[in-house]
KELUMMAR-326977 format. One record per residue: x negated, y negated, z negated of N, C-alpha, C in turn; residue number from 1. Coordinates in steps of 0.05 Angstrom, whole numbers, plus 5000, padded with zeros to 4 digits. Each point is the difference from the previous one (the first is absolute). Layout:
X:Y:Z:X:Y:Z:X:Y:Z:NUM
...
// end
This chain:
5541:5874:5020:4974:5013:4998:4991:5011:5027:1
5020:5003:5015:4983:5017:5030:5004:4982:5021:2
4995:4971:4984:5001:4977:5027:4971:4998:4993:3
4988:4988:5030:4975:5001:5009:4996:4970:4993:4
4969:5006:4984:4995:4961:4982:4999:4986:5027:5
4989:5007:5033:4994:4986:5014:5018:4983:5012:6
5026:5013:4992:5027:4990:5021:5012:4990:4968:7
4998:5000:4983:5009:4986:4971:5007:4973:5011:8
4980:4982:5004:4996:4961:5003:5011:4998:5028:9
5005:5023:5016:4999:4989:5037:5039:5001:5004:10
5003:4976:5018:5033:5003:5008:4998:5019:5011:11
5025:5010:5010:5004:5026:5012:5005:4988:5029:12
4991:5020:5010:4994:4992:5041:5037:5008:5007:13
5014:4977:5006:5019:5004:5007:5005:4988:5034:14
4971:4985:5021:4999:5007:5022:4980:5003:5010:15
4997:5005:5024:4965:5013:5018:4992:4969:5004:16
4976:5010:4999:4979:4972:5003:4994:5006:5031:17
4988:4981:5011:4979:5011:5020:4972:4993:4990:18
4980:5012:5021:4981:5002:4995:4984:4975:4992:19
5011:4978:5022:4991:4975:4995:5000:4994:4972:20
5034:5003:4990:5001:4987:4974:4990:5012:4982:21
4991:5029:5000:4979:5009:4975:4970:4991:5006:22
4996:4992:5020:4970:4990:5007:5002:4975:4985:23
5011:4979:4999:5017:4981:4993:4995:4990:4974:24
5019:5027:4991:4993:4996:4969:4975:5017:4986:25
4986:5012:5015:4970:5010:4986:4985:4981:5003:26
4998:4979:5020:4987:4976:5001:5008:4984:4978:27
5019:4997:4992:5012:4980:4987:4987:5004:4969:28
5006:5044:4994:4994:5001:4981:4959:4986:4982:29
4988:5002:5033:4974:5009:4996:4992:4965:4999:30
5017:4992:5007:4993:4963:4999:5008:5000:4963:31
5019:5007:4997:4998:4998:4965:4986:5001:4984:32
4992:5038:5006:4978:5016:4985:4967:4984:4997:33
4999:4986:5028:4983:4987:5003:4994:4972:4986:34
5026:4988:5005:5006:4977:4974:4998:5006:4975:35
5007:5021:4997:5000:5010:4969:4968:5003:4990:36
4985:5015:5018:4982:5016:4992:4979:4968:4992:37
5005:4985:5021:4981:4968:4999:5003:4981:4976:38
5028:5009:4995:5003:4988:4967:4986:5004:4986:39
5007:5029:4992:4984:5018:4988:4970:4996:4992:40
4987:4995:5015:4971:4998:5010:5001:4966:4988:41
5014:4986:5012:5000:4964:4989:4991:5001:4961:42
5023:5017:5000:5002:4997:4967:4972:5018:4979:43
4995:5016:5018:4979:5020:4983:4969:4983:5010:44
5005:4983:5016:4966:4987:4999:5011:4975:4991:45
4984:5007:4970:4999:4981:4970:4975:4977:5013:46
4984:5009:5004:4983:4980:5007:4994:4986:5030:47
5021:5003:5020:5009:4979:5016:5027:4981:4993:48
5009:5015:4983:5030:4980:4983:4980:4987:4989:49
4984:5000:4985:4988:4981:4973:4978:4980:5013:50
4991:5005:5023:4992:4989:5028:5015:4982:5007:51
5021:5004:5003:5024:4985:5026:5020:4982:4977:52
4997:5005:4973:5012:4985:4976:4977:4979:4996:53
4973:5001:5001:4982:4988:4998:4997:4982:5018:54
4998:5004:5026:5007:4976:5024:5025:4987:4993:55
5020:5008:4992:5022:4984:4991:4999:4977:4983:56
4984:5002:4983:4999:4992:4972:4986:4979:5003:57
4979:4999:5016:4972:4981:5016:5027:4985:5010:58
5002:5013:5020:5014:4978:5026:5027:4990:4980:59
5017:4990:4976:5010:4992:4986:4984:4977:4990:60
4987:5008:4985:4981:4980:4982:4979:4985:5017:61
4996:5010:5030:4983:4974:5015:5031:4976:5012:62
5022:5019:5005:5021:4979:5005:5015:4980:4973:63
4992:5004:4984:5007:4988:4972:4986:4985:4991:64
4971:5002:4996:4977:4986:4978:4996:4983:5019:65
4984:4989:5027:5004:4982:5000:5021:4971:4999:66
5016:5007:5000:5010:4983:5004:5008:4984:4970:67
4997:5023:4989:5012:4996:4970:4980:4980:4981:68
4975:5013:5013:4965:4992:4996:4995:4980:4998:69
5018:4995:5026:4988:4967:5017:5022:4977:4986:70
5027:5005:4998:5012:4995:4981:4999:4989:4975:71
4991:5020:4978:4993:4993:4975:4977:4982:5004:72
4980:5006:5020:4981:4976:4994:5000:4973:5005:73
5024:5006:5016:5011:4970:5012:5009:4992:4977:74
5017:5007:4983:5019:4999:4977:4983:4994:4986:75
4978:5005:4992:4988:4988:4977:4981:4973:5004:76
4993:5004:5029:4982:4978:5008:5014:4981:4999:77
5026:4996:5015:5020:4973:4996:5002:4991:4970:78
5004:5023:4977:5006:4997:4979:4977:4977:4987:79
4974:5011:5009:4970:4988:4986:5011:4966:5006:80
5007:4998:5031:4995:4981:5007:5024:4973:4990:81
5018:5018:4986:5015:4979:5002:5007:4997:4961:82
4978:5014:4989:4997:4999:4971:4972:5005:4999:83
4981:4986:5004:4965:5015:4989:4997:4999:4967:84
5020:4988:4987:4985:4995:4974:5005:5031:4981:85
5011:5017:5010:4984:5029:4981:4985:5009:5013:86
4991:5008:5023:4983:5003:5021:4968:4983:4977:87
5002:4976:5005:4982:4988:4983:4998:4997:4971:88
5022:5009:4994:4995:5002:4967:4985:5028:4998:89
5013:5026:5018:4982:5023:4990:4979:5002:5014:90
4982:4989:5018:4973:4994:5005:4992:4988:4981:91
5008:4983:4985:4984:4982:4981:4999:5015:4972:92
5025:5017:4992:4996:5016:4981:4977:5028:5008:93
4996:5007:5021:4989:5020:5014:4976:4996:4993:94
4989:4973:5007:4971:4987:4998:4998:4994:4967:95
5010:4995:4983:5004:4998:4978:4985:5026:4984:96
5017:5017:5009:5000:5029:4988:4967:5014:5009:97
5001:5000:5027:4967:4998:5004:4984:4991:4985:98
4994:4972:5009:4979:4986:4977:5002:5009:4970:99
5024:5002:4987:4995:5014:4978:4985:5010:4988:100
5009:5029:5027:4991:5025:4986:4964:5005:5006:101
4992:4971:5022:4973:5007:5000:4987:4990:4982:102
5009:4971:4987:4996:4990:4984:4999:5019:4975:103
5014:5004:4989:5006:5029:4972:4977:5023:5000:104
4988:5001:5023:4979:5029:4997:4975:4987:4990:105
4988:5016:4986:4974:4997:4984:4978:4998:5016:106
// end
């Protein structure tokens, strides 16, 4: 109870520093505090994270879709070409179903 909270967490000074080396380490400490404090600040602006998640998310999906785009259309165009007859059966049912339904109105 009559130990001091400040010296509680600190090793005990068992040799002399010099001056350099406490300059040293106050620099050292204030490069942390400073790291620390920038974190800090990173994480509490919600709307430059949801900003900088948002550029992410773009620059993903412009490196993905095309290619995928250009792909599938290739994939189906070869497909037409090397089978047209449902291609032309559902145009012809298509046109079917049209005329029908103009036909059917009063």
């Amino acid at each position: 109870m009559d130990e001091d909270p400040r010296a509680a967490g600190a090793p005990p000074v068992t040799e002399q520093r010099s001056p350099e080396q406490i300059q040293a380490d106050i620099e050292q400490t204030r490069q942390e505090v400073g790291d620390t404090v920038e974190a800090l600040a990173h994480k509490t602006d919600v709307k430059g994270r949801v900003q900088d998640r948002v550029e992410e998310i773009k620059t993903n999906v412009k490196a993905k879709t095309p290619d995928n785009a250009q792909d599938g259309g290739k994939a189906v165009v070869e497909q037409v070409r090397r089978n047209p007859a449902p291609l032309v059966l559902g145009g012809a049912v298509l046109v079917a179903f049209l005329i029908g339904r103009r036909t059917a109105r009063p």
